[in-house]
C-alpha positions as CSV (number, residue, x, y, z in Angstrom):
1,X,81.8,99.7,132.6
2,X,79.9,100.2,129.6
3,X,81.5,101.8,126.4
4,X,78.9,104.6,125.3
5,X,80.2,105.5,121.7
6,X,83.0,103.2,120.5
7,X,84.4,104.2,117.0
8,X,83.7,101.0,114.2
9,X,85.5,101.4,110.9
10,X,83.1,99.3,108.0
11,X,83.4,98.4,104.6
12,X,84.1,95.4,102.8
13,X,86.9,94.1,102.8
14,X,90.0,94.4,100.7
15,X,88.9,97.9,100.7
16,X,92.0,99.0,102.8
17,X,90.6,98.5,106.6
18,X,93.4,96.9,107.8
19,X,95.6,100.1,106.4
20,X,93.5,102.7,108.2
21,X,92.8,100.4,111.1
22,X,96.7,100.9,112.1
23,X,96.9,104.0,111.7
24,X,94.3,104.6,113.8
25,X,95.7,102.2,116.2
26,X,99.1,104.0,116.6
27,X,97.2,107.2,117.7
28,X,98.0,108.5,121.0
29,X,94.5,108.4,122.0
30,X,92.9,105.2,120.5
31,X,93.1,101.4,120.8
32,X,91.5,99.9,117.9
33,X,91.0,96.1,117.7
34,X,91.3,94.2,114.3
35,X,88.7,92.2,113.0
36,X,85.5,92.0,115.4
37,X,83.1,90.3,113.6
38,X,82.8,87.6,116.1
39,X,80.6,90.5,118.2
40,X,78.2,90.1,115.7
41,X,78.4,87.2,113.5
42,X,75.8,85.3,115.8
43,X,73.2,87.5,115.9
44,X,70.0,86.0,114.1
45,X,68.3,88.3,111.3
46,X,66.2,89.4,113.1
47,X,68.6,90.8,116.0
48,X,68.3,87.8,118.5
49,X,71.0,87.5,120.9
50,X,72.9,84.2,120.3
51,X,72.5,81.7,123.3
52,X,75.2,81.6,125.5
53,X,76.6,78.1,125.8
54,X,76.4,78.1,121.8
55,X,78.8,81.4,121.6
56,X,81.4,79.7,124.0
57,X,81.6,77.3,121.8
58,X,81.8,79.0,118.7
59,X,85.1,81.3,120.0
60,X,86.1,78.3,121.3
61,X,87.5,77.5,117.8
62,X,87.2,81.1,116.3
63,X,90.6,82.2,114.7
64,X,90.9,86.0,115.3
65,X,89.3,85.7,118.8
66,X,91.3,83.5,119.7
67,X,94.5,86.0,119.1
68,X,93.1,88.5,120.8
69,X,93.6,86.7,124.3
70,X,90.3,88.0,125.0
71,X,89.1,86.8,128.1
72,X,85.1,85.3,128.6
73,X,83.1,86.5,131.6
74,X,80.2,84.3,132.5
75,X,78.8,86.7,134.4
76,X,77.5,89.2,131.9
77,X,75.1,88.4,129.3
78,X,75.5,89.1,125.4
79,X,76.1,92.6,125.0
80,X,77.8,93.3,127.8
81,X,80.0,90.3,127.5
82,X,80.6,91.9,123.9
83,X,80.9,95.4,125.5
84,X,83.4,94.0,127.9
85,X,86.2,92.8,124.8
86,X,86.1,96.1,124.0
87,X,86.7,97.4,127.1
88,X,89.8,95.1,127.7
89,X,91.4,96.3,124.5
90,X,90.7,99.4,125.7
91,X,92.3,98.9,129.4
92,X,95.5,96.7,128.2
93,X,96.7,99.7,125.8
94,X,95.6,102.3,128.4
95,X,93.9,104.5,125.5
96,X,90.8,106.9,126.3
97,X,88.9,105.8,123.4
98,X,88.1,102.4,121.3
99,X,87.1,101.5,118.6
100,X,87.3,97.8,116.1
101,X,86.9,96.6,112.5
102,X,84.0,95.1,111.4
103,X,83.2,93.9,108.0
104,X,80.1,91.5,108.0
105,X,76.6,92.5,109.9
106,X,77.9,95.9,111.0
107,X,74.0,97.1,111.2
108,X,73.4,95.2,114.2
109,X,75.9,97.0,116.2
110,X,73.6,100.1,117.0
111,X,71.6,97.8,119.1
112,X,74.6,97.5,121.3
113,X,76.0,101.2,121.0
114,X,72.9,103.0,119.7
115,X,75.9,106.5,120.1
116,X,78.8,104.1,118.4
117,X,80.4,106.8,116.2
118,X,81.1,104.9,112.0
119,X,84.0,105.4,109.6
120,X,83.0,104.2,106.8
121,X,85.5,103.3,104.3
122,X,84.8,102.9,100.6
123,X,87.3,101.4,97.5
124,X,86.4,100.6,93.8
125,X,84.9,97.6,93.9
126,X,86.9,96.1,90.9
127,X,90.0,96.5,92.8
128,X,88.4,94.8,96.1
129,X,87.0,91.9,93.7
130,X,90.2,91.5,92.2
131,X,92.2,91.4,96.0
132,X,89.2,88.5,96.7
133,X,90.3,86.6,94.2
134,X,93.5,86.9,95.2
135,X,93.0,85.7,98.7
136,X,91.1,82.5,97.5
137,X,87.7,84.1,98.5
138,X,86.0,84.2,95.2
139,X,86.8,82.3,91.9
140,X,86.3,85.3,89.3
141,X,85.3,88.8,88.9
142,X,81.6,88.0,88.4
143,X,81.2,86.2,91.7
144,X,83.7,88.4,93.5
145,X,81.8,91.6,93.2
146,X,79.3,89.8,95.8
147,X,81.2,91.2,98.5
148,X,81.6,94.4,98.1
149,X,78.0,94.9,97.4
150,X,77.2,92.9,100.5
151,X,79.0,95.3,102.5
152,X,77.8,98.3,100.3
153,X,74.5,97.7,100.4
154,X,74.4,96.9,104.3
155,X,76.1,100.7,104.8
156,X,73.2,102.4,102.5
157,X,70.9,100.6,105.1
158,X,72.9,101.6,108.2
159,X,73.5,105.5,107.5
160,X,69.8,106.2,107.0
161,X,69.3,105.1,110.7
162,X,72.5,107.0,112.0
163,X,72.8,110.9,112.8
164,X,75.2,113.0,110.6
165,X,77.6,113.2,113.4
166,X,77.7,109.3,114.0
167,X,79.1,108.8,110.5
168,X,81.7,109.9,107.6
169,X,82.9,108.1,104.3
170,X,86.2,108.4,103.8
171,X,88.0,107.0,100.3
172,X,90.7,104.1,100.0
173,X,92.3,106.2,97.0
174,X,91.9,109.6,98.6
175,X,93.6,107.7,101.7
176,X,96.7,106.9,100.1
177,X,97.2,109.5,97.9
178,X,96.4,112.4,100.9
179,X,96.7,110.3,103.8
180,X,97.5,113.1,106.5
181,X,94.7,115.1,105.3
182,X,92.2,112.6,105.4
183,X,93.0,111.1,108.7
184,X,92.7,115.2,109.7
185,X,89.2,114.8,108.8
186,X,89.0,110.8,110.7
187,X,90.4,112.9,114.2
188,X,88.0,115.9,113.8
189,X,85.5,113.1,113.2
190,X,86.5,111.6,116.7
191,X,87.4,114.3,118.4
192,X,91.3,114.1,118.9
193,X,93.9,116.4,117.1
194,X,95.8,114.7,114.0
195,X,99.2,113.2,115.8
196,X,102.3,112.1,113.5
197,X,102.6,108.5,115.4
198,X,99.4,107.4,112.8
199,X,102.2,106.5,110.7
200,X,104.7,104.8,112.6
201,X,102.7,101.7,112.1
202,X,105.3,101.5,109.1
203,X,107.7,100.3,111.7
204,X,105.8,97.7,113.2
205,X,103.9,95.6,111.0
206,X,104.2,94.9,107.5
207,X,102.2,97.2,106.2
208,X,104.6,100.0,104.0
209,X,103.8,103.7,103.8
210,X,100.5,104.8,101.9
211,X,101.4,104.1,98.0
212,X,99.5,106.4,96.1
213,X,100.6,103.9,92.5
214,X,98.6,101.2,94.1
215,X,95.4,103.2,93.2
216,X,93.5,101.7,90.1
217,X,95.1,98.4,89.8
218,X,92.7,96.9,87.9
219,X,93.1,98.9,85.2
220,X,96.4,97.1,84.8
221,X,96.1,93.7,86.0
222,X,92.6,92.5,84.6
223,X,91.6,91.6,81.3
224,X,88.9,93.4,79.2
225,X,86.5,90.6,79.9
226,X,87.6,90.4,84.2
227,X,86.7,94.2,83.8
228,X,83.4,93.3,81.8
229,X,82.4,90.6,84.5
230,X,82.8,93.3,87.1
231,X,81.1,96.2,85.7
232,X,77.8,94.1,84.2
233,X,76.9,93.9,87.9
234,X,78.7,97.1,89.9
235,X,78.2,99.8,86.9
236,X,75.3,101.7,88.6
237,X,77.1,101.5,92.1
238,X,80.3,102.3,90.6
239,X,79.2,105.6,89.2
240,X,77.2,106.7,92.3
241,X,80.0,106.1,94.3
242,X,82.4,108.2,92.0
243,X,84.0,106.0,90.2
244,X,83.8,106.0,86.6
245,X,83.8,103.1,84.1
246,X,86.3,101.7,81.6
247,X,84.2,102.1,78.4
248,X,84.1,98.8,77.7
249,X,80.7,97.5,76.7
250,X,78.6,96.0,79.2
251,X,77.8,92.0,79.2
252,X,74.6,91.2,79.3
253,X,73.7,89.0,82.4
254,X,72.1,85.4,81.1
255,X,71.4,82.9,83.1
256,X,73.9,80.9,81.6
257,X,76.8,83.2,82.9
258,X,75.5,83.6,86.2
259,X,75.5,79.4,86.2
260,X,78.8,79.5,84.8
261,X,80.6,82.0,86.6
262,X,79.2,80.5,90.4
263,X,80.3,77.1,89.0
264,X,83.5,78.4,88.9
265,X,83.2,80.1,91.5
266,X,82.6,77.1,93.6
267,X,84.9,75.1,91.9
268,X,87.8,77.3,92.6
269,X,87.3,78.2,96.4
270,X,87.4,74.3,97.0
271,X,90.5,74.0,94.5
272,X,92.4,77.0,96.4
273,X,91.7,75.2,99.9
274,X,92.2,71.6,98.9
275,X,95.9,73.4,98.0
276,X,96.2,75.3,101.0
277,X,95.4,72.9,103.6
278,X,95.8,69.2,101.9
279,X,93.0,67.3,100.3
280,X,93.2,65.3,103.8
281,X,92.2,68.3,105.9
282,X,89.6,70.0,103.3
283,X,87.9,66.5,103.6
284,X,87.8,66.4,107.0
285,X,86.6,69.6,107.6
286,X,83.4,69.5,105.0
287,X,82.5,66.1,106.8
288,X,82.9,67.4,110.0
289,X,80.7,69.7,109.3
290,X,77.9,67.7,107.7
291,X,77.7,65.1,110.1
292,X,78.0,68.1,113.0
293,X,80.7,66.2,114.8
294,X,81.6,69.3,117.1
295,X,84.6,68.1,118.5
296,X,86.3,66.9,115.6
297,X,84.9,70.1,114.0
298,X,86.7,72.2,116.8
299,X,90.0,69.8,116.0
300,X,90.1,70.6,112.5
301,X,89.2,74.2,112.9
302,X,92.6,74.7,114.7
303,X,94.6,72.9,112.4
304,X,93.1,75.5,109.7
305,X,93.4,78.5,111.8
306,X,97.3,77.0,112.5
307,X,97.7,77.0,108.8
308,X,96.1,80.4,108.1
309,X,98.5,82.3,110.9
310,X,101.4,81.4,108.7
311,X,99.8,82.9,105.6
312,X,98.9,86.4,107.2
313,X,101.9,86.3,110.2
């Protein structure tokens, strides 16, 4: 069975996906998946399905599709074996409609569903560079605005080749501070009538209610100059987007604070998983990889994923 027009909520993350993802998943009517990047991460740039026997092997070891339970049918090729995830998340919670998360390479999903229906969802990009930093994905505000414009960007790109009724923006800060009025406008979007139960995901997980004082962080918890390193790159996108700026001056960009900042950058990542997973299993896992041991690759990429699950249980 083929799944004509799924529903796929985009945006970088840290921009509140996982929020709107539950409350879309406690709908009556709709099973939405968390992250499903692994649909699409293998796809070559130029839209080349990944080889089989490679793709086993890659969700052999892949943390998220791993907790799915997701099971792999040998039978299908590439986008109906992708087609078919969806369809079991579908199936096991019995919903009429489905829909998943995606945050990385979210274009190429049209050439599976060319009628998939997009919810875009957009924050202020100083608040999701600061939450990257945060999760050890970045080492400071310069480098951690990379993200967001990534995923930015790759949504200016997709919309141009989508219909008016295969897309909507919605805002993080509109979100929580209106939340039943902006998932009104998600439903008409989808084509189901608002329901109540989109906030009983309160009760079963550990995200709280929306929290409308959660808005703006930045302003609070960043220096001037963590503001600056933002805004020298984001400005323009900021302020088409909405959002305006602090009124601080602007850095200029030289290439020694480019070098500098992704120095640190690097520096940090390695620092923030050397603490996370010992110095013992960092090594391994860089070595693995260089020398493309696959097996002792796999080995170690379970012992991180083990480690990880405690962190976001």
């Amino acid at each position: 069975m083929n799944i004509s027009s799924p529903i796929f909520l985009v945006g970088a993350e840290r921009s509140g996906t996982t929020l709107l993802r539950l409350m879309l998943d406690h709908h009556p009517q709709i099973a939405f998946n968390y992250e499903f990047e692994f649909a699409v991460d293998r796809i070559d740039a130029d839209g080349n399905w990944p080889d089989l026997s490679t793709y086993y092997e890659y969700l052999a070891y892949h943390r998220i599709f791993l907790s799915t339970g997701f099971l792999i049918d040998p039978s299908l090729d590439y986008p109906a074996l992708v087609n078919h995830f969806l369809l079991q998340k579908q199936q096991r919670d019995n919903k009429p409609i489905v829909g998943a998360t995606v945050h990385h390479k979210f274009h190429h999903l049209i050439k599976i569903w060319p009628k998939a229906k997009f919810i875009h969802i957009l924050r202020d990009g100083r608040d999701v560079a600061r939450s990257n930093i945060f999760m050890g994905w970045a080492g400071n505000m310069f480098t951690s605005t990379d993200l967001w414009i990534v995923a930015e960007r790759l949504w200016q790109k997709l919309s141009t080749q989508l219909l008016p009724e295969q897309q909507i923006t919605i805002y993080y800060e509109e979100l929580i501070q209106t939340p039943e009025q902006v998932l009104t406008q998600i439903c008409d979007f989808i084509g189901v009538p608002f329901d109540k139960a989109m906030f009983d995901y309160a009760q079963h997980s550990t995200y709280s209610s929306p929290d409308p004082s959660i808005k703006e962080r930045w302003r609070k918890q960043l220096t001037d100059y963590e503001i600056q390193l933002a805004e020298c790159k984001i400005a323009t996108m900021l302020t088409e987007r909405g959002y305006p700026l602090s009124g601080l001056p602007l850095l200029k960009i030289t290439h020694w604070l480019r070098r500098r900042m992704y120095i640190q950058n690097r520096w940090y990542k390695n620092l923030f998983r050397i603490r996370r997973y010992s110095f013992g299993l960092y090594l391994q896992n860089v070595l693995s990889r260089r020398l493309g041991m696959k097996n002792w690759q796999k080995r170690v990429q379970l012992r991180i994923n083990a480690i990880v699950h405690q962190y976001i249980k």
